[in-house]
C-alpha positions in Angstrom: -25.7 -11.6 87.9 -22.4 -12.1 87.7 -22.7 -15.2 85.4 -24.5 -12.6 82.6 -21.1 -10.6 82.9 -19.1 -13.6 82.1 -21.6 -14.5 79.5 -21.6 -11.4 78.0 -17.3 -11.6 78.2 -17.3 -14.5 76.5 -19.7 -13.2 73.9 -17.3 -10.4 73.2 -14.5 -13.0 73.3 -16.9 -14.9 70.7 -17.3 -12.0 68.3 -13.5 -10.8 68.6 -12.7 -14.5 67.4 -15.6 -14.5 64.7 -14.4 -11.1 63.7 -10.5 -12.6 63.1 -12.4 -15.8 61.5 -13.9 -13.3 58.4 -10.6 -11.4 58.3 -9.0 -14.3 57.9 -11.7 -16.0 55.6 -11.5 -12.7 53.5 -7.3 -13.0 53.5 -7.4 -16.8 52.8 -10.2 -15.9 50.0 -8.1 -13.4 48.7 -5.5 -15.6 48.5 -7.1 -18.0 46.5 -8.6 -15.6 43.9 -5.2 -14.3 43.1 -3.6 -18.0 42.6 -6.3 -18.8 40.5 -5.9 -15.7 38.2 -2.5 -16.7 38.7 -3.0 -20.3 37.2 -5.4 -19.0 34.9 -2.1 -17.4 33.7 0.1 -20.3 33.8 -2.3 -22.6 32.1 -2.1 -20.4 29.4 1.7 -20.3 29.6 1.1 -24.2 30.0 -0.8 -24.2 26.8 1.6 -22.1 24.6 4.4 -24.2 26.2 2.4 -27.7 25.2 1.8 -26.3 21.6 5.5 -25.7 21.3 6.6 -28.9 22.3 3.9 -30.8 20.3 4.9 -28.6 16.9 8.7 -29.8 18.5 7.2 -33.3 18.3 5.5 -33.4 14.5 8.4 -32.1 13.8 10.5 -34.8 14.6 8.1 -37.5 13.8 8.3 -35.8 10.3 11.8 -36.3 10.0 12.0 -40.2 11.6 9.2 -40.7 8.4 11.9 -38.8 5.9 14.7 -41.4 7.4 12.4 -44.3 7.0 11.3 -43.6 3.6 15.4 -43.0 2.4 16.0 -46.6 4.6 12.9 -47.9 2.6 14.6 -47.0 -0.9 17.7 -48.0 0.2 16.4 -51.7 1.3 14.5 -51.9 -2.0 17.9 -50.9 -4.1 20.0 -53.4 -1.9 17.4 -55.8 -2.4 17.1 -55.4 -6.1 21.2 -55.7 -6.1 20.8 -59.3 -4.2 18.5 -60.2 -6.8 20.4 -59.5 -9.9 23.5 -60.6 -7.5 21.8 -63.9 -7.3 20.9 -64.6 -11.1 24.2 -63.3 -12.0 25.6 -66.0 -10.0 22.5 -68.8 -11.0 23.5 -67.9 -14.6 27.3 -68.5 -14.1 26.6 -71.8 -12.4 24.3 -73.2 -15.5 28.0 -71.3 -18.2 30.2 -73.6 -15.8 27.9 -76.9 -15.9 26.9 -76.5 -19.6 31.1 -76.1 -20.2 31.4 -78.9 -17.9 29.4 -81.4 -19.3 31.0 -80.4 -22.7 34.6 -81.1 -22.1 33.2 -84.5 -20.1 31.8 -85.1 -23.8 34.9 -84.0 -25.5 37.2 -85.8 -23.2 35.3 -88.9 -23.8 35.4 -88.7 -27.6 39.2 -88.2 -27.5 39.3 -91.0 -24.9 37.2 -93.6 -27.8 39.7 -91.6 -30.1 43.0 -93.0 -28.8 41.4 -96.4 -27.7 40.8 -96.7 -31.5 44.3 -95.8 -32.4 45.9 -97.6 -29.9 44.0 -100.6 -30.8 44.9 -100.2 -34.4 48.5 -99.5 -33.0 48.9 -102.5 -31.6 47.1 -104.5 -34.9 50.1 -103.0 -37.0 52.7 -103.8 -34.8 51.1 -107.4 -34.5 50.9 -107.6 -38.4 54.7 -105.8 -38.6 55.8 -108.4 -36.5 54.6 -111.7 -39.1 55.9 -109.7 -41.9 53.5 -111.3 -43.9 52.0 -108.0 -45.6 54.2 -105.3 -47.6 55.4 -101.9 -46.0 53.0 -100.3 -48.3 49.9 -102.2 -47.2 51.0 -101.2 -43.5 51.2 -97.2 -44.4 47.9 -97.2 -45.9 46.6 -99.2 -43.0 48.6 -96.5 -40.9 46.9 -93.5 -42.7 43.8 -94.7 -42.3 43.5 -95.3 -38.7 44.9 -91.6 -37.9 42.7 -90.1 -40.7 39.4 -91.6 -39.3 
């Protein structure tokens, strides 16, 4: 009967190692209840941290929509400035082409002008030089040609 002495050994051996199993199932369980009342505590930590940075984050999306909205008014004044800029510069280019065209006109009269008195010039001399007509005939031809 020997072999029910070393079955009965290795029982005891059995329950010594089944009894360390539960002491160390109740350690290891233990263990794991006080981690998760220990991230029960963090995730609270987690969630107060997270609600800073998101009130951190509104924050600054609040201020990038300030700057956009001052960037906004100043690309509406600078664009309003262009505008005026660029019929400012539309109306001084019609000034110079209206004054242009004017002198072209007034140049061209004055041009007929002394055409007509050089022509009429060069009839006096022509009739000085036949000496047919009187010196008073030529200064009244003279006064007329510059008075006309």
């Amino acid at each position: 009967m020997s072999w029910i002495g070393g079955l009965n050994d290795s029982f005891n051996q059995l329950s010594s190692l089944t009894g360390q199993l539960g002491g160390q199932l109740t350690t290891f369980t233990k263990e794991v209840l006080a981690e998760e009342s220990s991230e029960i505590i963090d995730h609270e930590a987690e969630v107060k941290r997270l609600k800073i940075k998101l009130i951190e984050a509104e924050a600054a999306i609040n201020e990038y929509e300030v700057q956009v909205a001052k960037q906004k008014q100043s690309f509406s004044a600078l664009e309003e400035q262009y505008r005026s800029s660029e019929l400012q510069a539309h109306s001084r280019k019609l000034e110079y082409e209206t004054t242009f065209e004017k002198q072209n006109v007034e140049g061209d009269v004055a041009s007929c002008h002394i055409e007509k008195i050089t022509t009429q010039f060069s009839d006096i001399q022509s009739l000085r030089a036949s000496s047919s007509y009187s010196s008073y005939f030529l200064a009244e031809i003279l006064s007329a040609a510059v008075f006309s």
